[in-house]
C-alpha positions as CSV (number, residue, x, y, z in Angstrom):
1,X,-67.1,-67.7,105.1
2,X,-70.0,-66.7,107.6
3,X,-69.3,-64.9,110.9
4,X,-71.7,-66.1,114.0
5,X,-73.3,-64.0,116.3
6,X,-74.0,-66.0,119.6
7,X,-75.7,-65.9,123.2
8,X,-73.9,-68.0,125.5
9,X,-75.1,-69.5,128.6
10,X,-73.4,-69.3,131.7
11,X,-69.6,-70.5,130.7
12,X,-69.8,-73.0,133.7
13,X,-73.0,-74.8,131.6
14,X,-71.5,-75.0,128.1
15,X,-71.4,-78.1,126.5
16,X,-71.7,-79.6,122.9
17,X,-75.3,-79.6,123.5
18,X,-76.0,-76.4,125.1
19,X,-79.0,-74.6,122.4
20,X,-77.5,-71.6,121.2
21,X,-79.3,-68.1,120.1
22,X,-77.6,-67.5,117.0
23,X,-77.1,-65.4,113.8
24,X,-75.0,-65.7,110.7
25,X,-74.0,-62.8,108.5
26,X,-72.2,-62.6,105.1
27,X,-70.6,-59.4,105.2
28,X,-70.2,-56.5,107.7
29,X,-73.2,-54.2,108.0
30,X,-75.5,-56.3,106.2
31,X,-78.9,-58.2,107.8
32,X,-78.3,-61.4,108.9
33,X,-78.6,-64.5,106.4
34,X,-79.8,-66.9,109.3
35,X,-80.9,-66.7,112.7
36,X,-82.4,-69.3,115.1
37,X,-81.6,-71.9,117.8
38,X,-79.2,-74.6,117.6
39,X,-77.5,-77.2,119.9
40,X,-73.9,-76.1,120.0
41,X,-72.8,-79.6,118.1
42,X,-75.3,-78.8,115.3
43,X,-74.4,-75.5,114.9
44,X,-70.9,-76.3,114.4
45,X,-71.7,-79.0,111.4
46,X,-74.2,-76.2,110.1
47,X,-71.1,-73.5,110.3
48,X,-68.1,-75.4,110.5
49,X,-65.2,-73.4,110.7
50,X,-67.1,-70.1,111.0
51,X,-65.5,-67.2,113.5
52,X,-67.6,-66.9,115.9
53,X,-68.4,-63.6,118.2
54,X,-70.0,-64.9,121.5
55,X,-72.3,-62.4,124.1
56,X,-71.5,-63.5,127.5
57,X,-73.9,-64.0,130.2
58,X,-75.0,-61.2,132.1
59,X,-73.7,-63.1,135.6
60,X,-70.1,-64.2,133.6
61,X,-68.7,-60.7,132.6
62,X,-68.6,-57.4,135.3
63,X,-68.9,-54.1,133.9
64,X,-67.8,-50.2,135.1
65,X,-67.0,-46.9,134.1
66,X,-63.9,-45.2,134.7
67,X,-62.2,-41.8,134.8
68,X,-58.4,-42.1,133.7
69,X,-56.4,-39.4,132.1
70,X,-54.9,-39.8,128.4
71,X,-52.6,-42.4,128.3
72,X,-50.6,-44.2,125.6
73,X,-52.2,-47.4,124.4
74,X,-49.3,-49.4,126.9
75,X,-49.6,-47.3,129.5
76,X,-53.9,-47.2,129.3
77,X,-53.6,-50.9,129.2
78,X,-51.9,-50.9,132.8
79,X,-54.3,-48.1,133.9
80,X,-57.7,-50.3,132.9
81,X,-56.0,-53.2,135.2
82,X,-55.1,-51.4,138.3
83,X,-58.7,-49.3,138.0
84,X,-60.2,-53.1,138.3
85,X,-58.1,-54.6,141.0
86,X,-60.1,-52.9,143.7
87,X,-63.5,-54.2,142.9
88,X,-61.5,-58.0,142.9
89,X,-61.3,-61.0,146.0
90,X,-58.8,-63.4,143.7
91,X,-55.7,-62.5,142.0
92,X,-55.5,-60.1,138.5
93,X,-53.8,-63.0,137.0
94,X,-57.1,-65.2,136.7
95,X,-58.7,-62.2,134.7
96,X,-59.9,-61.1,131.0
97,X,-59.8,-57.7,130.8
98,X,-61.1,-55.5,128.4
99,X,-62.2,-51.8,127.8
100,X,-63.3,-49.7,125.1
101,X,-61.9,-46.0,124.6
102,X,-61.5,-42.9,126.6
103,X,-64.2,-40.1,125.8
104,X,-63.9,-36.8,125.6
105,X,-64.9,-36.4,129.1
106,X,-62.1,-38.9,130.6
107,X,-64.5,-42.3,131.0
108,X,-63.5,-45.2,129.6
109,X,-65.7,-48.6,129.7
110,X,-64.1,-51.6,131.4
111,X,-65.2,-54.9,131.2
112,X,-63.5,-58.3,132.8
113,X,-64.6,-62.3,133.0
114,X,-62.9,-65.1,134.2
115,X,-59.9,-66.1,132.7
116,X,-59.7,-70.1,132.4
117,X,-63.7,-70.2,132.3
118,X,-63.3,-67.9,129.0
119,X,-60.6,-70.7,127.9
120,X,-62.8,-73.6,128.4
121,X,-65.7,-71.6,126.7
122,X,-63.3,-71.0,123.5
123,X,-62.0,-75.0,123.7
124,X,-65.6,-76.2,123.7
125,X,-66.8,-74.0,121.2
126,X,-63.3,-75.1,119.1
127,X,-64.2,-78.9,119.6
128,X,-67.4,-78.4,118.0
129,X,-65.9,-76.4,114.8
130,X,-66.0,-72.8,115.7
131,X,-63.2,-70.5,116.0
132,X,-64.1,-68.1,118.8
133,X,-62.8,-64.6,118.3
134,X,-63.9,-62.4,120.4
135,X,-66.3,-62.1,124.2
136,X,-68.8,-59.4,124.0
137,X,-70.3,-58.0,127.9
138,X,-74.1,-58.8,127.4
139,X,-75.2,-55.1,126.8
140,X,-73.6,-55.2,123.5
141,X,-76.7,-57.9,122.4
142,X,-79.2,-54.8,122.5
143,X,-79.5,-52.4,119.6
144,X,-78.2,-48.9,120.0
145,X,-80.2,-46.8,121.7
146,X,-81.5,-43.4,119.5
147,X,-82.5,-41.5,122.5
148,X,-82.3,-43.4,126.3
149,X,-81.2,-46.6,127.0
150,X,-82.3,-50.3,125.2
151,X,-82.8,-52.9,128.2
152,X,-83.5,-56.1,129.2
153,X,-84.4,-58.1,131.9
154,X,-83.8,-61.6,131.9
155,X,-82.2,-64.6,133.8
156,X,-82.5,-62.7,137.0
157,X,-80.5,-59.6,135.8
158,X,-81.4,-56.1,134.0
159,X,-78.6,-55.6,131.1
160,X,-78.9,-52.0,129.9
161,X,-77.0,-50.2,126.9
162,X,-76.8,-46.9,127.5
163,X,-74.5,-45.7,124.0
164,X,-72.8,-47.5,121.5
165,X,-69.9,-48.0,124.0
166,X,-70.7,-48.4,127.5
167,X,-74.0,-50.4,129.7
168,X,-74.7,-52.0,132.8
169,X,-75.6,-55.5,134.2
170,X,-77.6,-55.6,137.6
171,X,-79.0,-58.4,139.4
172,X,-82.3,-58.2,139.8
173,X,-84.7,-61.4,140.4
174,X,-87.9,-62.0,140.5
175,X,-88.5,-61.5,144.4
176,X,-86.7,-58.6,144.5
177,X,-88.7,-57.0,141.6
178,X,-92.1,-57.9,143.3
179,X,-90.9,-56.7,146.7
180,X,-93.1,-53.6,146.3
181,X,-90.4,-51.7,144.5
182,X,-88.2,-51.9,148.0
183,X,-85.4,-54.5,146.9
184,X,-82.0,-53.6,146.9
185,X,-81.7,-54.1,142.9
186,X,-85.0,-51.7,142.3
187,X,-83.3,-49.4,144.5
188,X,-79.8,-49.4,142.7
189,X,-81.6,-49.5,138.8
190,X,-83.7,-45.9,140.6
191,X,-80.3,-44.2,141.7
192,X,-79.1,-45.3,137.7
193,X,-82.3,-43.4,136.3
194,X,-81.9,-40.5,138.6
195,X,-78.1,-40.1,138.2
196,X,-78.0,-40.7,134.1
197,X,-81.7,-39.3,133.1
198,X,-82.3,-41.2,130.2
199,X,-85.0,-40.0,127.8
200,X,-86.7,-43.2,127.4
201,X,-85.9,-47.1,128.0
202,X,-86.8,-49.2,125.2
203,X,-87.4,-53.0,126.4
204,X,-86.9,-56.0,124.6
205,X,-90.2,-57.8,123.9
206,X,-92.0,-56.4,126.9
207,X,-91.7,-53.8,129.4
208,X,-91.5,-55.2,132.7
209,X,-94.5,-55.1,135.6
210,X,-92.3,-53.3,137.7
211,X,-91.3,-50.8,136.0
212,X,-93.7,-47.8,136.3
213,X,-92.8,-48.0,140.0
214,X,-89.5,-45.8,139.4
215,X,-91.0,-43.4,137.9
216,X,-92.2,-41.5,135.2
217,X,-89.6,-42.2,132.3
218,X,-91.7,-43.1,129.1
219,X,-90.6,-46.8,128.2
220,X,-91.5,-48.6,124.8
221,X,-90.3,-52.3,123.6
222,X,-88.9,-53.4,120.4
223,X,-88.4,-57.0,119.0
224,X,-86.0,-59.4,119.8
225,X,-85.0,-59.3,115.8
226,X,-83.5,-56.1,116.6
227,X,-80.8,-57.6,118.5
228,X,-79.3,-59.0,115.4
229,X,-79.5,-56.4,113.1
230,X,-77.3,-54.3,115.8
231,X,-73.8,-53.4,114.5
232,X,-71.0,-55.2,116.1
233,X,-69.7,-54.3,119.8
234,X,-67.2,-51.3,119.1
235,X,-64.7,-53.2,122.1
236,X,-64.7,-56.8,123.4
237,X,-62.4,-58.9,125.3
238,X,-60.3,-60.2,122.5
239,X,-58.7,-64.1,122.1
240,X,-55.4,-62.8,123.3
241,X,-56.6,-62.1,126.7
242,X,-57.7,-65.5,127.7
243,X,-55.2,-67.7,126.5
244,X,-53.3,-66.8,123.0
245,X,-51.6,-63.7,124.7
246,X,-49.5,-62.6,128.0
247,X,-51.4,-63.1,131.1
248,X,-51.4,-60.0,133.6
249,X,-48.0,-61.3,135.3
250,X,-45.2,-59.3,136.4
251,X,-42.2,-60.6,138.4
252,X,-39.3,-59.2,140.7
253,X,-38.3,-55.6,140.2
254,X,-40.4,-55.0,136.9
255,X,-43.6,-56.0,138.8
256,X,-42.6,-53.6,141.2
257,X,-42.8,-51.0,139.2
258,X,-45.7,-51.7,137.3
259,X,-47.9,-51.6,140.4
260,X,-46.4,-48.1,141.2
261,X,-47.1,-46.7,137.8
262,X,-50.8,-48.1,138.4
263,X,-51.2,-46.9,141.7
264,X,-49.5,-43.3,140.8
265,X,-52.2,-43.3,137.5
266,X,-54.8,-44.4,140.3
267,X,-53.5,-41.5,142.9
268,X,-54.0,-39.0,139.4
269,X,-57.3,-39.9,138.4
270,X,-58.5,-39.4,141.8
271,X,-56.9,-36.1,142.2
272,X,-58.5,-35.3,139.2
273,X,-62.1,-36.7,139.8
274,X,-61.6,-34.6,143.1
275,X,-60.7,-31.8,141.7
276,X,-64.0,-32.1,139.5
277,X,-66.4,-32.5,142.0
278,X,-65.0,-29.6,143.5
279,X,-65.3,-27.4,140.9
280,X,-68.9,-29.3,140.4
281,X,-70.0,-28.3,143.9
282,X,-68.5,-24.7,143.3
283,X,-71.0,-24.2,140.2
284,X,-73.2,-25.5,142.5
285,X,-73.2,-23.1,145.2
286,X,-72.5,-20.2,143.2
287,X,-76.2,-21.4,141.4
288,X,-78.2,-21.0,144.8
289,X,-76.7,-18.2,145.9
290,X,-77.2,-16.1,142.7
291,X,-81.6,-17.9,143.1
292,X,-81.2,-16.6,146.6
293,X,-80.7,-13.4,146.3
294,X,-82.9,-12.9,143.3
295,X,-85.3,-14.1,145.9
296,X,-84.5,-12.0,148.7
297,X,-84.3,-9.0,146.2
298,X,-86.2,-8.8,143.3
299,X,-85.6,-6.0,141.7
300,X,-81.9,-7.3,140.5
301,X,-82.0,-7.7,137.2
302,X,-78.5,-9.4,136.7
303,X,-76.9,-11.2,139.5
304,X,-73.0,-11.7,138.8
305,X,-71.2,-11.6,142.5
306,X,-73.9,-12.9,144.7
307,X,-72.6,-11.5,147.9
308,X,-71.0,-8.5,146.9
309,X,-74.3,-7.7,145.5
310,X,-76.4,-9.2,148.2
311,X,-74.5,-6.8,151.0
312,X,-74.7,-3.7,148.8
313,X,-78.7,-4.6,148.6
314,X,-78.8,-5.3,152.5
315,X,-76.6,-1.6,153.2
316,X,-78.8,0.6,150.9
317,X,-81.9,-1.5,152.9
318,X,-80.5,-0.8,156.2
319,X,-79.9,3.0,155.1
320,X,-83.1,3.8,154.0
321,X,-85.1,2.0,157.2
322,X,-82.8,4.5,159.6
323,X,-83.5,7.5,157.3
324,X,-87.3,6.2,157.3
325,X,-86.8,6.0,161.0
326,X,-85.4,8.9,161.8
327,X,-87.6,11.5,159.3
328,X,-90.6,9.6,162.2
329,X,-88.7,10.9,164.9
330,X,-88.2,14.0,163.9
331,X,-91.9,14.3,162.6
332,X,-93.3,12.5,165.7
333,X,-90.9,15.6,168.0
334,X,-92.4,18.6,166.2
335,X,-95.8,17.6,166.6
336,X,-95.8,16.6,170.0
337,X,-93.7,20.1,170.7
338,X,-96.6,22.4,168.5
339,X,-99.7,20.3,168.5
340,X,-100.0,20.8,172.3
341,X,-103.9,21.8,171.4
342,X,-104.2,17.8,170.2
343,X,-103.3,16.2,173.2
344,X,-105.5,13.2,174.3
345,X,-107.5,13.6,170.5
346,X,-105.4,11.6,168.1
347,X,-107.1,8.6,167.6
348,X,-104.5,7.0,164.9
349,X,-101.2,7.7,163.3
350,X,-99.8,6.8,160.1
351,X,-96.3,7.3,158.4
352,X,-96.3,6.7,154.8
353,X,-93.8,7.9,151.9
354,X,-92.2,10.9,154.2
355,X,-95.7,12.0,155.8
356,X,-97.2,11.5,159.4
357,X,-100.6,11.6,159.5
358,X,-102.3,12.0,162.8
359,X,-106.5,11.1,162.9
360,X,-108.4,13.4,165.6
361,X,-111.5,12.5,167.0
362,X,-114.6,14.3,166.3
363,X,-114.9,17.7,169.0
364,X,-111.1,17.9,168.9
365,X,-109.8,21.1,170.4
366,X,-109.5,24.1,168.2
367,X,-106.1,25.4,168.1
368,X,-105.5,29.1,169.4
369,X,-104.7,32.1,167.1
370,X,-101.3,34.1,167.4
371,X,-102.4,36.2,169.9
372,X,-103.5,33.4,172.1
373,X,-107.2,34.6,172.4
374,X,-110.0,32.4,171.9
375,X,-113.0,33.7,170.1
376,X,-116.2,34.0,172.0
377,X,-119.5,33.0,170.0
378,X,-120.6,35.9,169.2
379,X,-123.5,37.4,166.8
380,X,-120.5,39.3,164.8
381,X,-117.6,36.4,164.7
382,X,-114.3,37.3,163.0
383,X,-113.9,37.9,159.2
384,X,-112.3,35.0,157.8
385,X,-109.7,37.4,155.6
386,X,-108.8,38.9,158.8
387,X,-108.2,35.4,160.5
388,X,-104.7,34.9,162.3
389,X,-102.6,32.2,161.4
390,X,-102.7,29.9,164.1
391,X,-100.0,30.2,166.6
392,X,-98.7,26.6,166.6
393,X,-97.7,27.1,162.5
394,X,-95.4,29.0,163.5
395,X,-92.7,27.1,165.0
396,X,-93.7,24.3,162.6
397,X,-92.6,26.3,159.8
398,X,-89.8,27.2,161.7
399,X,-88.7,23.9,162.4
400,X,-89.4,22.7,158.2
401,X,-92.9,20.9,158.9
402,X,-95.8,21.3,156.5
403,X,-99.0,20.9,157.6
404,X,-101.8,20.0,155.1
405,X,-105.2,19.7,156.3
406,X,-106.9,16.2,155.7
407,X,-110.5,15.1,156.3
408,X,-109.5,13.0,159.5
409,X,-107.2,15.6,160.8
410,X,-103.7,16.7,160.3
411,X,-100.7,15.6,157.7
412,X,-97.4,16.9,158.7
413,X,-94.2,16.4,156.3
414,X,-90.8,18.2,156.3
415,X,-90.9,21.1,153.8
416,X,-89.2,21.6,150.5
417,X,-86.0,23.5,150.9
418,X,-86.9,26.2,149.1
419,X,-90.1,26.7,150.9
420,X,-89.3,25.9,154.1
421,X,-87.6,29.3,155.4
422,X,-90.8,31.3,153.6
423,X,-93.3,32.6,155.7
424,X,-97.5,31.2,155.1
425,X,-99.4,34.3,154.0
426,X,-102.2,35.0,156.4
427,X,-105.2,34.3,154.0
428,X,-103.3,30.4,153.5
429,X,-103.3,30.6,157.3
430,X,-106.7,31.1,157.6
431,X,-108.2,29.0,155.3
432,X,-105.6,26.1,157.1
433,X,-107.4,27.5,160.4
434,X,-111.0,27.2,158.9
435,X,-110.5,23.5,157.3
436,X,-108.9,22.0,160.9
437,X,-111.2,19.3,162.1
């Protein structure tokens, strides 16, 4: 016997002549033998007795994603209900539940539709000849997706599958898609994209006008054939749940303590998702601390305890600026104390890598010999062999100062240590003497 595949309408607009998408299929993972539109009567006398699987409409079936710790099948069940309750106005008892199976990660896929709508649905469809068997959520209609998301956007809604497990339904109309990209359901399907990052969004038949307003994520179509050749939903809301099986009841003591074990699984997976986005913004931090301080210091290769690392870089900084300042000081101190010849001629000053440089203007004053005697112009000046060191080397050499003469005057820097006790011979003296400015 053939299984069905159909699209319901809204469950409040069935009837025995409501036109049906359908297809039919032989056997499990083949193509389908038949697809097309029928009135629901029709169908029935063209498949009588067939199981059917129906697709709900996107506005009859709600749809979320929750985190929930492992559970036993019994215990998951109760989880799944109390994780819905929140997100209800009427009572749990007038609800279809169904959910698909926790990942890896903790999520789990929840689904839920009206309970006696679901039951009039499956006596309609049961009146015509078909034996309903199972409800799918509408994403399930799409195809898998190979690398993004399959979507559609019909009847005022945009169903997207994201994996063979799990989608979303939002509303989204025509007005609100026109509205310049400012409507509340354009800005909820944007904080989708940017929170889940899919790769690409394939569209059935046509990608909508709208879409290149949220941004750059490449979107292609694919035919509405495609829909049927999709394997069947890995989860649904089975018969049992709207009518062959318990209703979600509880009474007295035992409902009691059924809502305790749901709201202590509740109080656990929100300690848990807690916990996670702790740990989530933790990673977080630690990230921009470890780009900030290979910002503030590039010359760490490896950054592994940001601020331990960050306040070694900022001591050794801080250490080398005083020594830089105080090796000026000291520089700044001897010259002022032996240059005295200089005074009013220093045009500029410059401290680079250990040195002070000091810039005379041209005519500077000469500075006097040891004996403090200036030389006359004479006919017969001085020999330069027999030229005395100049008498302000002296305590510069004394206090650890070089002095190198420069073409714009004088570089002083503090001697090596094993120089800076020796005594300049009186030729180095002299040729210093004959080279000043």
């Amino acid at each position: 016997m053939a299984r069905l595949r159909v699209r319901l309408p809204r469950l409040s607009d069935l009837s025995a002549n409501s036109v049906l998408d359908y297809a039919a299929y032989k056997r499990e993972g083949q193509p389908p033998i038949e697809t097309g539109s029928r009135p629901l009567h029709a169908l029935g006398q063209r498949w009588k007795g067939s199981v059917m699987e129906a697709i709900l409409h996107p506005a009859d079936a709600s749809m979320m994603t929750a985190s929930l710790p492992p559970l036993p099948a019994g215990q998951m069940r109760t989880a799944v209900v109390g994780m819905v309750e929140p997100y209800l106005l009427g009572d749990l008892a007038n609800l279809a539940v169904g959910h698909g199976k926790r990942t890896a990660a903790g999520r789990i896929a929840i689904t839920w539709t009206d309970r006696d709508a679901a039951g009039s649905a499956r006596d309609i469809l049961a009146a015509a000849g078909l034996s309903l068997r199972a409800l799918w959520p509408a994403p399930f209609l799409l195809p898998l997706p190979e690398d993004g998301w399959t979507a559609q956007w019909a009847h005022g809604y945009v169903v997207v599958r994201t994996d063979a497990d799990n989608g979303f339904v939002m509303p989204l109309d025509a007005d609100d898609a026109l509205s310049e990209s400012t409507g509340l359901g354009i800005e909820r399907l944007r904080g989708q994209i940017s929170l889940m990052a899919p790769r690409q969004v394939a569209w059935l038949d046509a990608i909508p006008a709208w879409w290149p307003a949220l941004g750059d994520t490449p979107a292609t179509t694919f035919p509405p054939d495609a829909c049927w050749a999709a394997p069947r939903a890995p989860w649904a809301i089975g018969t049992s749940e709207f009518g062959l099986g318990a209703a979600v009841r509880g009474s007295g003591w035992g409902r009691a303590a059924a809502w305790c074990g749901v709201a202590a699984l509740t109080w656990m997976a929100g300690l848990n998702l807690y916990a996670w986005r702790l740990e989530h913004s933790a990673q977080a931090l630690q990230a921009r601390n470890v780009e900030r301080v290979r910002e503030a210091f590039p010359g760490l290769r490896t950054v592994i305890d940001p601020l331990r690392q960050a306040r070694q870089q900022r001591d050794t900084q801080h250490a080398t600026n005083v020594s830089a300042e105080a090796e000026l000081a000291f520089l700044l101190n001897v010259a002022r104390e032996t240059m005295t010849f200089a005074e009013g001629q220093i045009r500029a000053v410059r401290y680079t890598d250990g040195a002070l440089e000091l810039d005379l203007g041209r005519g500077a004053a000469t500075p006097p010999a040891t004996d403090g005697r200036r030389h006359a112009a004479s006919s017969n000046p001085p020999r330069t062999d027999q030229a005395a060191t100049p008498e302000w080397l002296a305590p510069l050499q004394q206090a650890g100062v070089q002095a190198e003469a420069i073409p714009t005057g004088w570089r002083l820097r503090r001697a090596a240590p094993d120089t800076a006790t020796e005594r300049m011979p009186p030729s180095s003296a002299a040729a210093l003497a004959r080279s000043m400015p």
